[in-house]
PyMOL CGO cylinders between C-alpha atoms (Angstrom):
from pymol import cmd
from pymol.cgo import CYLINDER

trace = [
    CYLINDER, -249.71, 21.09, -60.57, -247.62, 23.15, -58.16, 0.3, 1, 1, 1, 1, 1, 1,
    CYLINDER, -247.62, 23.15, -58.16, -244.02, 23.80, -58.82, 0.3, 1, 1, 1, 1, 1, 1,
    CYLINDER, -244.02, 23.80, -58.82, -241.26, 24.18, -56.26, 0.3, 1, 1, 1, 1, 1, 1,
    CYLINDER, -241.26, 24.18, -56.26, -238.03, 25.94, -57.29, 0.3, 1, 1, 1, 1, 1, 1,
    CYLINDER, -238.03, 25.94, -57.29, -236.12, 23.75, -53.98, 0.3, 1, 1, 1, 1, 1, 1,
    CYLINDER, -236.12, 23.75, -53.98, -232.35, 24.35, -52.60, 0.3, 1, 1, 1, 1, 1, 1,
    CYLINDER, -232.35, 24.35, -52.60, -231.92, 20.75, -50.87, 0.3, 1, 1, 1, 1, 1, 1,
    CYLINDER, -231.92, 20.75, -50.87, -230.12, 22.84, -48.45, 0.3, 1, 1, 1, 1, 1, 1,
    CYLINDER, -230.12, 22.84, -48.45, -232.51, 24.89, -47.24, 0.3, 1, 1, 1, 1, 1, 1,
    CYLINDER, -232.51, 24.89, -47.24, -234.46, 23.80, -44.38, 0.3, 1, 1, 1, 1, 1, 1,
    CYLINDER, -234.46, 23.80, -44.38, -237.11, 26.06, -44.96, 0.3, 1, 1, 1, 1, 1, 1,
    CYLINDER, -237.11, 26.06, -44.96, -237.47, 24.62, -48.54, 0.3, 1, 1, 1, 1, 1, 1,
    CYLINDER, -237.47, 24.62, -48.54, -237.43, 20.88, -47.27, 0.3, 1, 1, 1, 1, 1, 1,
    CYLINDER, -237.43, 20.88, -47.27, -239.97, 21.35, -44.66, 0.3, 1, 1, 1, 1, 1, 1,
    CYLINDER, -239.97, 21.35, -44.66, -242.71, 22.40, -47.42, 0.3, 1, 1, 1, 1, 1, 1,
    CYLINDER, -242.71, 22.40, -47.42, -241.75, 19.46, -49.13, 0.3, 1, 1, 1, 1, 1, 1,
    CYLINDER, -241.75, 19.46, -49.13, -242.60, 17.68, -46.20, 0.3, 1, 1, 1, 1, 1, 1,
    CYLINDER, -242.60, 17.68, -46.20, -245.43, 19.48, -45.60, 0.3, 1, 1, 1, 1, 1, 1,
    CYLINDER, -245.43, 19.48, -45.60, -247.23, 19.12, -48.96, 0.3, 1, 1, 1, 1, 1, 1,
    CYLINDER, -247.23, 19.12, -48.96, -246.47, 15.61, -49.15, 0.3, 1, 1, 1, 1, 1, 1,
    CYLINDER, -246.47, 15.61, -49.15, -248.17, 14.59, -45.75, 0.3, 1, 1, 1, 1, 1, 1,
    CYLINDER, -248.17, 14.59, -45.75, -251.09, 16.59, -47.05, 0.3, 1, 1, 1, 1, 1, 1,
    CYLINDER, -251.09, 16.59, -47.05, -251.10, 14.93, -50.56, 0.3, 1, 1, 1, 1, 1, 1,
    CYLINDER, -251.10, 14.93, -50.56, -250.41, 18.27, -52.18, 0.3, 1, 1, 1, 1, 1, 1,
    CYLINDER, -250.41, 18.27, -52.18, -249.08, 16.64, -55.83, 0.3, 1, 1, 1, 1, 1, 1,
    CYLINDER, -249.08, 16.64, -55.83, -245.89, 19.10, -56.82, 0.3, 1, 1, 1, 1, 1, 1,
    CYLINDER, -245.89, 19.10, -56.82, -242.98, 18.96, -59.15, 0.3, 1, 1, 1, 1, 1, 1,
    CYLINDER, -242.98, 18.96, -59.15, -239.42, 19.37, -57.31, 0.3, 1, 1, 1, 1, 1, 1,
    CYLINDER, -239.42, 19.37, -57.31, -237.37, 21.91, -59.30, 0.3, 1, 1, 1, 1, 1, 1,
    CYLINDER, -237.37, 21.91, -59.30, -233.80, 21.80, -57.90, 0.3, 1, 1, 1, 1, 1, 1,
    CYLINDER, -233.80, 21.80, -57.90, -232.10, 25.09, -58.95, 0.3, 1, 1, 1, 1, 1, 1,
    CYLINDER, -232.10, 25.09, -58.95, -228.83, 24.17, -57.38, 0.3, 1, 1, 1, 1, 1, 1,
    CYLINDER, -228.83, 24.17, -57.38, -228.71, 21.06, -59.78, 0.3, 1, 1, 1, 1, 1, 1,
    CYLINDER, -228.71, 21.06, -59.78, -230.57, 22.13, -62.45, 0.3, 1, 1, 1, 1, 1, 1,
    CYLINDER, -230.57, 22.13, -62.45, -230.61, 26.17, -62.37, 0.3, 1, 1, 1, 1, 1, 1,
    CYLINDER, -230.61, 26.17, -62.37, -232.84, 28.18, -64.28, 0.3, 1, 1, 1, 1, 1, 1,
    CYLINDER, -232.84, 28.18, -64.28, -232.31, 30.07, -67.16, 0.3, 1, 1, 1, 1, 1, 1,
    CYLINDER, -232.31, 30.07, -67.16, -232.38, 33.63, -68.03, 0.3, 1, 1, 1, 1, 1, 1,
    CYLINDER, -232.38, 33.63, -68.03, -236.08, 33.18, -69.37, 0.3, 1, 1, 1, 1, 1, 1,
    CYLINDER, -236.08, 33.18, -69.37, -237.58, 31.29, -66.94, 0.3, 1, 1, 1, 1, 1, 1,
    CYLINDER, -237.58, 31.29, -66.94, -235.96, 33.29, -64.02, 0.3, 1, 1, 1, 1, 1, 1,
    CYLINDER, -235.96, 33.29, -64.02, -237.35, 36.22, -65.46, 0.3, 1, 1, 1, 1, 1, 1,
    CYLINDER, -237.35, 36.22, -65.46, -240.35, 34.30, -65.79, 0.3, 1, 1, 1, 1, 1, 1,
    CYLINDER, -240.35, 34.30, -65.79, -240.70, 33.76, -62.11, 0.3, 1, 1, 1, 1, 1, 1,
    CYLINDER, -240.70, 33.76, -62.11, -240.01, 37.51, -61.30, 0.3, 1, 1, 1, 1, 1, 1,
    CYLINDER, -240.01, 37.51, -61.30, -242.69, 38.42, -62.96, 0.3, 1, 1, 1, 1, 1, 1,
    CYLINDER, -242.69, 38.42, -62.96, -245.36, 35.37, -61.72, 0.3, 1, 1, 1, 1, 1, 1,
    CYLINDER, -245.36, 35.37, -61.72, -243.88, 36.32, -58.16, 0.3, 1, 1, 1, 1, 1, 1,
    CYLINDER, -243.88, 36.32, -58.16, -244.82, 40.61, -58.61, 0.3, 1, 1, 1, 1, 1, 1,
    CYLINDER, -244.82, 40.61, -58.61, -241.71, 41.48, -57.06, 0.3, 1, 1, 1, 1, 1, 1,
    CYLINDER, -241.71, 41.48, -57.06, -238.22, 43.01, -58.13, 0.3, 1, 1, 1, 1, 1, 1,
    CYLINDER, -238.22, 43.01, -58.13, -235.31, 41.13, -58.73, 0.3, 1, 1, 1, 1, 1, 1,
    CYLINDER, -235.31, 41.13, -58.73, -233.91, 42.68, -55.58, 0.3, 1, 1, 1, 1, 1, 1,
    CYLINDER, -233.91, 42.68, -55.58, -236.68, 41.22, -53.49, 0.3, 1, 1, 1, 1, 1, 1,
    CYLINDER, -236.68, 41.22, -53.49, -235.56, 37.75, -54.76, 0.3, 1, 1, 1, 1, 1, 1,
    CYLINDER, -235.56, 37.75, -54.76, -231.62, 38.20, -53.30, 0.3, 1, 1, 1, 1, 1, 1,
    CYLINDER, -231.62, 38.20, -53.30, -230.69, 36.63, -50.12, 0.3, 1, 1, 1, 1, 1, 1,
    CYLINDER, -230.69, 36.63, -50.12, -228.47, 39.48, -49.39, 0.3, 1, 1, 1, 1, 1, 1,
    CYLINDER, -228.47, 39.48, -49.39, -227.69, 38.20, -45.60, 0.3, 1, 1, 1, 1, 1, 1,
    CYLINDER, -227.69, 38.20, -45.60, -225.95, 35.33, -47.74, 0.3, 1, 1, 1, 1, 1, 1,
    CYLINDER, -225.95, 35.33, -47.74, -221.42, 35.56, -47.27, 0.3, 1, 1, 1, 1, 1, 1,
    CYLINDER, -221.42, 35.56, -47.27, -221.77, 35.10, -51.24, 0.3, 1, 1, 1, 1, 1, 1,
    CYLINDER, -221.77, 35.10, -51.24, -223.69, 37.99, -51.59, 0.3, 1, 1, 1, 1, 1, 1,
    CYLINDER, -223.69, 37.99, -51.59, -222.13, 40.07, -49.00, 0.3, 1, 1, 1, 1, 1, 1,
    CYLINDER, -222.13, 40.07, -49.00, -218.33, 38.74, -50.03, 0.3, 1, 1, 1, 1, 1, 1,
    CYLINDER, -218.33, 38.74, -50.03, -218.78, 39.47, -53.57, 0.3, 1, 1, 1, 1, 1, 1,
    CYLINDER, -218.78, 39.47, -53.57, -221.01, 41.85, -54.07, 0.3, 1, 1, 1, 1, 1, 1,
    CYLINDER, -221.01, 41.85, -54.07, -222.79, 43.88, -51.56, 0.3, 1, 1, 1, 1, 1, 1,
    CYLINDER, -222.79, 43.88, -51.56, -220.65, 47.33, -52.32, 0.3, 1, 1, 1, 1, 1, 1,
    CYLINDER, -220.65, 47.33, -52.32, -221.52, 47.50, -55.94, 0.3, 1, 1, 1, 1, 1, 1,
    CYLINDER, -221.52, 47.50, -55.94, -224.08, 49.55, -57.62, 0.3, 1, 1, 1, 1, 1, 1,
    CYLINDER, -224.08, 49.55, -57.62, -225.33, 46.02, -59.32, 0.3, 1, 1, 1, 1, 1, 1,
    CYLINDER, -225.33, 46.02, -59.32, -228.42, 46.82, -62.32, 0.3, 1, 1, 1, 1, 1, 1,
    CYLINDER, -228.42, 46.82, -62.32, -231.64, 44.87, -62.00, 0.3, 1, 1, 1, 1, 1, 1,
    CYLINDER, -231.64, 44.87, -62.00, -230.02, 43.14, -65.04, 0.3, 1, 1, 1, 1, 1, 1,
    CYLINDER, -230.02, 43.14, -65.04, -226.36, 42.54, -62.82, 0.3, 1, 1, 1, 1, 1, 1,
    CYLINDER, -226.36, 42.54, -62.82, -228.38, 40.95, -60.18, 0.3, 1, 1, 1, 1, 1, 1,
    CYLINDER, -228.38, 40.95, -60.18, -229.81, 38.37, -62.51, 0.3, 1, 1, 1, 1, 1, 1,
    CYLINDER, -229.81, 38.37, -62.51, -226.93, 37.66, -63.86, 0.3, 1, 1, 1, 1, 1, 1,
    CYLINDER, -226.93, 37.66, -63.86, -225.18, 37.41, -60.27, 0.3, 1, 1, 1, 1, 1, 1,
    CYLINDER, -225.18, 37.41, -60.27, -228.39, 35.03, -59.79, 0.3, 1, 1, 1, 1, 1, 1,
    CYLINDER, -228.39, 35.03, -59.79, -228.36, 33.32, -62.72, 0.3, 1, 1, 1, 1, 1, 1,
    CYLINDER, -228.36, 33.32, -62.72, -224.12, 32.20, -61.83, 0.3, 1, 1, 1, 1, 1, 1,
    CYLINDER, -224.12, 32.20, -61.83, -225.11, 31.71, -57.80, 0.3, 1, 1, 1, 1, 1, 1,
    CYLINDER, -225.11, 31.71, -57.80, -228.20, 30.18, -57.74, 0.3, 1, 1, 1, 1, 1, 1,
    CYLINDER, -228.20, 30.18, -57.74, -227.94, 29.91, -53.75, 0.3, 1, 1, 1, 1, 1, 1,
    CYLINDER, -227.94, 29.91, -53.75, -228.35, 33.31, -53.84, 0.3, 1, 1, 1, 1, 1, 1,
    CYLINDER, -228.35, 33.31, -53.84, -232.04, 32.90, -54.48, 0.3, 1, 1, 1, 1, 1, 1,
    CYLINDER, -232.04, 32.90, -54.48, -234.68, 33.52, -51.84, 0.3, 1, 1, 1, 1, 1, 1,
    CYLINDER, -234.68, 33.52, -51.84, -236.47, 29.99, -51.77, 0.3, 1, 1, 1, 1, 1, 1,
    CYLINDER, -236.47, 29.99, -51.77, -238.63, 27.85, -51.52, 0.3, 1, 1, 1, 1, 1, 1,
    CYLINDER, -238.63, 27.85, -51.52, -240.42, 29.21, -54.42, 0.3, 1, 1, 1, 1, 1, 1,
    CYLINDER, -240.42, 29.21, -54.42, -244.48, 27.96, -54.99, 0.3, 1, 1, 1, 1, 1, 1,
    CYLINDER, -244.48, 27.96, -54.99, -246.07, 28.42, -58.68, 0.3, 1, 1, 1, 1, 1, 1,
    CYLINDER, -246.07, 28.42, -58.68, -249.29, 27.66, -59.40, 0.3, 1, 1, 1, 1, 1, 1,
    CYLINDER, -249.29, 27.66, -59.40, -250.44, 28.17, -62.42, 0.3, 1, 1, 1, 1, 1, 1,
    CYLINDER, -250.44, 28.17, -62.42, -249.49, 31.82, -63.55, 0.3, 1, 1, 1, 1, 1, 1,
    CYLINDER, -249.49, 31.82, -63.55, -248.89, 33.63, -60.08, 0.3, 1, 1, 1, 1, 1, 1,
    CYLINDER, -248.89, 33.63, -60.08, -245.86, 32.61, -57.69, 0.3, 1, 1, 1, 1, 1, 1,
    CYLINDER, -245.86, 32.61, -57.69, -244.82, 33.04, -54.08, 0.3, 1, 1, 1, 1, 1, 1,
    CYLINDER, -244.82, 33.04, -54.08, -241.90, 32.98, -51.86, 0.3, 1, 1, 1, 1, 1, 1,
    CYLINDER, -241.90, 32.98, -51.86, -242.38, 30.08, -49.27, 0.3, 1, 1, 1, 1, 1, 1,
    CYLINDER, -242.38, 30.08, -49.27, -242.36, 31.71, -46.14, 0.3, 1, 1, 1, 1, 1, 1,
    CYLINDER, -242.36, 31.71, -46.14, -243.87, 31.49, -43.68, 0.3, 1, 1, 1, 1, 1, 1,
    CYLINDER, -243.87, 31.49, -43.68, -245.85, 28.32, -43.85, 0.3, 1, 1, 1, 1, 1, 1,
    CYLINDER, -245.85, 28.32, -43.85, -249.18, 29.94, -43.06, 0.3, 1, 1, 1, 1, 1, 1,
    CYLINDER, -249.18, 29.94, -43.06, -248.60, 31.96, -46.27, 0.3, 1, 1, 1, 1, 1, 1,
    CYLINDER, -248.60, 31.96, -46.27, -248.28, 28.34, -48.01, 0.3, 1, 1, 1, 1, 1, 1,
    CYLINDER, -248.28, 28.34, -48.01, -251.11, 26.60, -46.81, 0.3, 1, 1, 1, 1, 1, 1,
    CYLINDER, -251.11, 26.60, -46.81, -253.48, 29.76, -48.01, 0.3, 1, 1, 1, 1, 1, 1,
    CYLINDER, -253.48, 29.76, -48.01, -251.71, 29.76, -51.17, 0.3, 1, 1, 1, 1, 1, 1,
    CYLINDER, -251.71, 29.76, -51.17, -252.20, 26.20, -51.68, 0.3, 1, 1, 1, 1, 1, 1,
    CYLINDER, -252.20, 26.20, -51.68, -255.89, 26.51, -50.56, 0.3, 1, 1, 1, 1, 1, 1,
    CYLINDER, -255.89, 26.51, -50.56, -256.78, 29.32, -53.26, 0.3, 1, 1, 1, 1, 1, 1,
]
cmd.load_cgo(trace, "trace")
């Protein structure tokens, strides 16, 4: 079954709800605002996704850019920072089985899906 890490906020990550539910996609809604990962399983998706923890930061956020865009922040800080601000990661995030992507743009989904 495909997983969705999902920020209800997030347009982006509401229309591929939308989307796989009008194409009977089954999937499992993982709110990380509500329910935020841990350390594990956030690592866990860095390394399903193939991409650095930098790549996963919304940087553009005012969180991001507020707090902590000046600092010399560790790949370790920036999970951390993650792992406190869970709006401050790049969703909606699509796992199937062991390999991961970032939602975006749709086209990418529907291949994903499809493979």
């Amino acid at each position: 079954m495909i997983k969705i890490l999902h920020n209800n906020s997030c347009s982006k990550s509401r229309g591929i709800l939308e989307y796989l539910d009008e194409n009977g996609v089954a999937f499992e809604i993982i709110d990380i605002i509500n329910e935020p990962l841990s350390e594990l399983e956030l690592r866990t998706v860095l390394k399903k996704l193939h991409c650095s923890v930098q790549d996963l930061v919304r940087t553009n956020d005012k969180i991001y850019k507020e707090q902590f865009r000046d600092q010399n922040l560790s790949d370790d800080d920036l999970i951390q920072i993650l792992l406190q601000h869970p709006d401050l990661i790049q969703r909606p995030i699509i796992i199937k089985g062991s390999v991961a992507m970032i939602g975006r743009p749709l086209e990418n989904v529907k291949f994903f899906i499809e493979k």
